[in-house]
N, C-alpha and C positions, 0 to 999 in steps of 0.2 A: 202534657197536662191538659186535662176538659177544661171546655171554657167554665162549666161553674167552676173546677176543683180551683184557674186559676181567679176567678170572683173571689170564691172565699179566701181564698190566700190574699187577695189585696183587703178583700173588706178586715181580715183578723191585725194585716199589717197595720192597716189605718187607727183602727180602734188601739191596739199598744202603744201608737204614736202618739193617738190625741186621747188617752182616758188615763187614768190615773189607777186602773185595777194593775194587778198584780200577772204576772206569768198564769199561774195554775187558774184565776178567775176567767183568764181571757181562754184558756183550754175546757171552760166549763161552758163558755158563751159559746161557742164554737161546738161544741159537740149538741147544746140546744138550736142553735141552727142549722146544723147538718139533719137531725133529728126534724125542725121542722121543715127542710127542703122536703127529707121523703118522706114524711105524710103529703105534702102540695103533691109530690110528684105519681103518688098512691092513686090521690084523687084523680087523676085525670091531665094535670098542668104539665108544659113543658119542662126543660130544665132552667133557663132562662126564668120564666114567670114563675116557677115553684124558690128560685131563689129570692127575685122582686118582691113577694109577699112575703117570704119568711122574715128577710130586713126589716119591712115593714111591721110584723108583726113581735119583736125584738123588746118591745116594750120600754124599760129604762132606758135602753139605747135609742130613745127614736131620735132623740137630737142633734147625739149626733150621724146618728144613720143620715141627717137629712144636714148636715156639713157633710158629713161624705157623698151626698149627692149633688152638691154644689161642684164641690172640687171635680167630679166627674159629668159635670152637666150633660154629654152628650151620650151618656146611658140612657136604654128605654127606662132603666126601675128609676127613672129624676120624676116622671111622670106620675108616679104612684105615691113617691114619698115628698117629693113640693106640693103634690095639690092641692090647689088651695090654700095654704099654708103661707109660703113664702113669698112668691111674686103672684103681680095680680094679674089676670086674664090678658094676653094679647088678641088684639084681633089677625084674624087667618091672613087679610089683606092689607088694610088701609091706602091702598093705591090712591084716593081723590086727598086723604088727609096728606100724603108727602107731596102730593101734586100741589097743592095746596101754600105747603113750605117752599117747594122748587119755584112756585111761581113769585110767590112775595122777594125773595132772592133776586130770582130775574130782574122782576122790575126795580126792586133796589141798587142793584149794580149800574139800571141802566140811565137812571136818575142821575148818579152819581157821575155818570160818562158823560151827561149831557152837562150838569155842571161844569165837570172840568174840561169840557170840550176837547175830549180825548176824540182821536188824533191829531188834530190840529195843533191842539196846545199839550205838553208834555208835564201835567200838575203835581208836583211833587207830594201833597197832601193826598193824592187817588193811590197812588204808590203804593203811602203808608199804611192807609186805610183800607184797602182792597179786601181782604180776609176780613174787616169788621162789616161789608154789606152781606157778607154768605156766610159764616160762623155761626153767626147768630140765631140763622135760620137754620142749621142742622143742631144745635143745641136744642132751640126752640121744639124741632120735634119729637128730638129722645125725651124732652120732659115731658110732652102730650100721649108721647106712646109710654111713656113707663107713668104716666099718672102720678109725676109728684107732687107731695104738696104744696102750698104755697111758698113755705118757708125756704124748701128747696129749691122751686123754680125761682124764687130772688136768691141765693145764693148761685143760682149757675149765671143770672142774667149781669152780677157784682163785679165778675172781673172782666168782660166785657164794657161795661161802662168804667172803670178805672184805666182799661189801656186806652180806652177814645181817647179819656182828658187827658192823658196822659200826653200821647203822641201828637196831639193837636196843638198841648199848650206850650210845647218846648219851642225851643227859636231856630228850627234848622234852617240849616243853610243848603241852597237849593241844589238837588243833587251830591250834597254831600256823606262823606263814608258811614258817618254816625246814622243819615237818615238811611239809607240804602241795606244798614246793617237792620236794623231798625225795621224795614220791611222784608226783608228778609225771617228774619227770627220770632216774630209775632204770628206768624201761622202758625208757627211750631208752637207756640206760649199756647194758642188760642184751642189746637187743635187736642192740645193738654185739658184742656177745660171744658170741650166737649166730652170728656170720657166722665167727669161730673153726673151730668144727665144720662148718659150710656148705660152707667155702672149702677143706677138708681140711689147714687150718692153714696154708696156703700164705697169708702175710699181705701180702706186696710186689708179689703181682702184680695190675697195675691191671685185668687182664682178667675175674680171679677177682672183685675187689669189684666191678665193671660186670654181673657175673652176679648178685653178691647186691643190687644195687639192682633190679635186673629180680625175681628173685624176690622183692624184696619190694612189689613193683609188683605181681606178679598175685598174693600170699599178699593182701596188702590186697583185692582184686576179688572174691573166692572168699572170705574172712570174710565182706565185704558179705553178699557173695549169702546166706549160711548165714544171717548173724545177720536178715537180712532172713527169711528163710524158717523163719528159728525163732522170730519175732516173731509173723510170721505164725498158726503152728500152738500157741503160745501162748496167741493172742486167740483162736482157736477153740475149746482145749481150755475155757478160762475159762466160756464161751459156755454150752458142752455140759454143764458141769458146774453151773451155777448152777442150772435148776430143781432138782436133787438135791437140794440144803441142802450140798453140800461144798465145803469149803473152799479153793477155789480158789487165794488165794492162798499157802497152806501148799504149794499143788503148786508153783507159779511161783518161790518162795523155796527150792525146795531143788533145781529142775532149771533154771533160770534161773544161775547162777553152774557148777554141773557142767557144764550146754552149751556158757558164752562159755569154759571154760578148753579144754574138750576139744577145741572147734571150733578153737584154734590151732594143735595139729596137725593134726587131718584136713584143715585149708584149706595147710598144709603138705604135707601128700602128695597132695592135689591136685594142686597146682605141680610135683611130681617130676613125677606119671606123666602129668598130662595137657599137660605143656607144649607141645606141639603146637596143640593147643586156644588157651590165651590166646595165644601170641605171634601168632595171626590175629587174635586180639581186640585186641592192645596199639595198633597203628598203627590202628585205627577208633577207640579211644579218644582217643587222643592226636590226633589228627584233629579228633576230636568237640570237647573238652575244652579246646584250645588256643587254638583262633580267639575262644571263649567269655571264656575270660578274660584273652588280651589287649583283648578290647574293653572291658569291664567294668573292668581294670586303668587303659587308658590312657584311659579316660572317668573316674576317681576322681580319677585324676595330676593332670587337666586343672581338675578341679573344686575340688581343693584347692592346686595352685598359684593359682590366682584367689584362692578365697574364703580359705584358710587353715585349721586347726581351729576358730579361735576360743575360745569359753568350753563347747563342745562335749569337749574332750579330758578322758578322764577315764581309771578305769581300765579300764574296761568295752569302751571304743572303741578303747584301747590291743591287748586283747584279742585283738580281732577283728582291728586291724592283723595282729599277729605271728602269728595261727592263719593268715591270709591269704597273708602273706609264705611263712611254710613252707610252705602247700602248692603256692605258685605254684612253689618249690623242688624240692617233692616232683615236680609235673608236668615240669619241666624234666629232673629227674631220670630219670624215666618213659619222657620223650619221647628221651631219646639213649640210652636203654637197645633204646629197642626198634625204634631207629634202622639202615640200613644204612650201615657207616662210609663202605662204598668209592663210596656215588652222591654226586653234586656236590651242590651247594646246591639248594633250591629254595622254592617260596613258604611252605612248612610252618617253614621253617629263619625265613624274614622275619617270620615272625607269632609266632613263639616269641621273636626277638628283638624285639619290638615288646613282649613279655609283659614279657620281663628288664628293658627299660629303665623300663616304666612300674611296675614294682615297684619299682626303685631310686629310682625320685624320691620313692616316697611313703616308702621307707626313708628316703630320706635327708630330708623331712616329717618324720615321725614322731622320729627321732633328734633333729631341732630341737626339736623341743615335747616330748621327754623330756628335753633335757639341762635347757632351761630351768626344767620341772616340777622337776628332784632341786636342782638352784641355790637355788627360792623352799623346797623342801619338805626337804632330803636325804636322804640316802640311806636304804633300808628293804633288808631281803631282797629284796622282789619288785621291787624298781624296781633294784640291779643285777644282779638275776640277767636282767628282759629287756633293762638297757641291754647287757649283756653278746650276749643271742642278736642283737640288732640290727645290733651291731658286725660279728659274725661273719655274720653275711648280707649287711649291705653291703660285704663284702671278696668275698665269694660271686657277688654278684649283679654286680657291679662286675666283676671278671676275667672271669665267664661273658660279658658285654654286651660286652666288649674282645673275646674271643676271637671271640664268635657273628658281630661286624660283620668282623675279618680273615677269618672262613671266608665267608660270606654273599659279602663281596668281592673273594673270591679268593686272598686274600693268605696266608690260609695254611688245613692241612688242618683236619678235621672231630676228626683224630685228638689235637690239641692241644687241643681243647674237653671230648673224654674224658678224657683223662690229668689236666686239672685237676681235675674233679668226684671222681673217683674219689682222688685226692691229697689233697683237703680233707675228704674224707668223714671223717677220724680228729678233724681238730679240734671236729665235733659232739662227739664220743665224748668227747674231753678234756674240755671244758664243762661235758658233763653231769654224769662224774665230780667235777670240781671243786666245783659245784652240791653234789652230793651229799656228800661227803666234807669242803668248803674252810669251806662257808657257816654250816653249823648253828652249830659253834663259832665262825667268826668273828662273827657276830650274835649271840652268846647262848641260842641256840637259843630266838630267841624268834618 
């Protein structure tokens, strides 16, 4: 199939799915757009650009011509049928406006180290709060660069100042499990609420969150890289400066926490302007990345169906399960992000679900040997906060492995395997919140 012949095959699928005409209307629509590709392509126009204006030119349809251009954003014809229209002007760079965000960051972070006299003193309250001096500042600039208005930029600034009081005014106990969870889970909360501002507050549309799982697919790639290359020139500066007699690590302790806060935005305007750049990167990743850990997944599944955990299970191993599990989540995520919806199944689709299903068995492993653990031991902070993330993963991993094998077999589109992930993506959000907000006092904040 030509690439228009298969364009039109998805723009006629689209239109059946979201319009309310009939079979035979939608075979009239169709044959006036085929009719207007070739007069475009009479004139002189490509095949590509004679389709892009015919859409355009569709008339009653232009609305939704221009939903179907959301859900497909990274078409050229998004260009033709948003403009103007729907979102407002980016600018090509903003390098000094995110330099700008990275910097207030920095020096927020390093405020805050001087207060708590980090390293010297170990302040449980810097802990908590750590994500609330840099959050704020990458929220702050999706709403500058998406130009929202008031009303919204105080709705995204809202639950930012609810978790401060929140986590400030409880009574933890110093180092304890409640507090510890507590900062742990509130980046996750926080990093929810920056997708607020991302998404230009548009919250229901599953296309919009499928954009902020991709962005946050290459903002992760592009931190690497950075925190890796400021590691790097770390260990050298250390280097250079030791025959001196200076103080090395006095330089590492105060540019060391200014670099990780500031680098979350600049690896955020990264992603704005170079996304061209990683989404050629995302399918070698995901390529790379997938075949690796289905084999490794369904090589542990196999090993621990046989052998079991044994006197092996502890919390340690627990750990590394759930770190494991989320990111085999995180790659799946990854992987349909940076997916093309409209090609059929293929071997990449069968190794991915080979990944889902050998993570579910060991979820569902792992969930046996933790319920039994809280039965002999019960219940703590940390043992329902991951029985909790377990549960919500095996519901996860479970629908995704139902959906991947109907698409995989034909039986249904690739488009129901998105619409799930992006559907579910909110009840992280809830969790964490709950973690954060439900836990401290229900345990005692101990």
């Amino acid at each position: 199939m030509s690439n228009v012949e298969s364009q039109v095959a998805e723009w006629r699928a689209y239109v059946e799915h979201a319009s309310n005409v009939n079979g035979r209307d939608v075979d009239e629509l169709e044959d006036h757009l085929r009719d207007q590709i070739a007069e475009l392509d009479a004139a002189g126009l490509t095949a590509d650009e004679a389709f892009i204006v015919a859409v355009k030119r569709m008339g009653d349809l232009d609305t939704l011509s221009r939903e179907f251009a959301r859900e497909h954003s990274g078409r050229l014809w998004k260009q033709l049928v948003l403009r103007d229209q729907d979102e407002p002007t980016r600018e090509t760079s903003g390098v000094f406006e995110a330099l700008l965000f990275a910097v207030a960051a920095a020096i927020a972070i390093q405020i805050a180290r001087i207060a708590a006299q980090f390293p010297e003193e170990q302040a449980g309250w810097l802990l908590r709060n750590a994500t609330l001096f840099v959050l704020p500042f990458l929220a702050g600039y999706f709403a500058r660069r998406r130009r929202l208005p008031l009303r919204q930029s105080l709705l995204t600034a809202a639950p930012f100042v609810i978790a401060a009081v929140v986590i400030n005014v409880y009574p933890f106990v110093e180092g304890s499990a409640t507090e510890l969870l507590v900062a742990a889970h509130l980046p996750v909360l926080l990093w929810f609420v920056v997708a607020y501002p991302y998404m230009s507050g548009v919250l229901r549309s599953h296309e919009r969150r499928m954009d902020f799982v991709r962005f946050t697919g290459e903002w992760f790639i592009y931190y690497v890289l950075i925190a890796l290359g400021g590691g790097v020139l770390l260990a050298l500066t250390t280097l250079i400066l030791e025959p001196s007699g200076a103080n090395a690590e006095r330089v590492i302790e105060w540019v060391l926490p200014s670099g990780a806060a500031g680098a979350v935005i600049v690896a955020a305007w990264l992603v704005e302007s170079k996304q061209r750049l990683v989404e050629n990167m995302a399918p070698v990743l995901t390529m790379l990345f997938t075949p690796l850990f289905a084999v490794m997944l369904a090589g542990a599944a196999v090993v621990y169906v046989v052998t079991g955990f044994g006197a092996a299970f502890d919390r340690e191993l627990l750990g590394v399960f759930d770190a494991l599990l989320v990111v085999v989540l995180g790659l799946v995520l990854y992987g349909i992000s940076a997916r093309d919806p409209s090609t059929p199944s293929g071997w990449m689709d069968r190794i991915q679900l080979l990944a889902v299903v050998s993570a579910l068995v060991l979820d569902v492993i792992v969930l046996g040997a933790m319920i039994a653990r809280i039965g002999e031991l019960g219940f703590t902070p940390n043992r329902t906060a991951v029985l909790g993330l377990n549960l919500l993963l095996l519901v996860s991993l479970a629908r995704t492995a139902w959906l991947s094998m109907r698409f995989v077999s034909g039986r249904s589109t690739f488009h129901h395997l998105e619409r799930w992930q992006t559907a579910y993506l909110p009840v992280f959000a809830l969790w964490a919140a709950t973690v954060v907000a439900v836990f401290p006092p229900l345990f005692g904040f101990i």
